[in-house]
C-alpha positions as CSV (number, residue, x, y, z in Angstrom):
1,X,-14.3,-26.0,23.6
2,X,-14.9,-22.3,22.4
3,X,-11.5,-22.2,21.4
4,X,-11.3,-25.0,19.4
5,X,-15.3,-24.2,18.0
6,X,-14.1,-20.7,16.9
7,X,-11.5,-21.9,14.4
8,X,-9.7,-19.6,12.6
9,X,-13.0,-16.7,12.7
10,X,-10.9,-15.1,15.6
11,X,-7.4,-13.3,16.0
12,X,-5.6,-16.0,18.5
13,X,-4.6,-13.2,20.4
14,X,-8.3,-11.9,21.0
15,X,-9.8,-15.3,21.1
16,X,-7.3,-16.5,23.8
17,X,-7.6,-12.8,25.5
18,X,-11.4,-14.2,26.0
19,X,-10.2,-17.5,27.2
20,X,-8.3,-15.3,30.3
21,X,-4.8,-16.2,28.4
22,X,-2.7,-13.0,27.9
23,X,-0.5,-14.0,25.3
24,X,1.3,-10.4,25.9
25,X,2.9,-11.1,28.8
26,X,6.2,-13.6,29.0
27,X,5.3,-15.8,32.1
28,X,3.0,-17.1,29.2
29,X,6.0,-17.9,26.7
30,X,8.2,-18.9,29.7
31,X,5.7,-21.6,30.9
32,X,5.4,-23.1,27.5
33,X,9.5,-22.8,27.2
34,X,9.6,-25.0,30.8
35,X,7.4,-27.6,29.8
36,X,9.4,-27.9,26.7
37,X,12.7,-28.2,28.6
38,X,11.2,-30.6,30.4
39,X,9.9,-32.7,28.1
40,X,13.9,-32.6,26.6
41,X,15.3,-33.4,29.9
42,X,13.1,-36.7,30.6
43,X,13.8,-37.2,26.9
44,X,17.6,-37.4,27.5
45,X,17.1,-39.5,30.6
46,X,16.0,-42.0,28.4
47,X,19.2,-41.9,25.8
């Protein structure tokens, strides 16, 4: 909720930091990458 209550006021990179979400390191990236390949996967399943 104080993510989404701090609107723009805050650098996303400090706001997150806050949040304990290091958006510096790449297991963040990767993890969001992985979700979307598997959101494409199920998504060709369905074709």
């Amino acid at each position: 909720m104080e993510i989404l209550a701090a609107g723009g006021s805050v650098a996303p990179v400090e706001l997150l930091s806050q949040a304990g979400i290091d958006v510096t390191q790449a297991a963040f990236w990767q993890g969001g990458f992985d979700v979307i390949e598997e959101m494409v996967t199920a998504l060709e399943k369905l074709a």
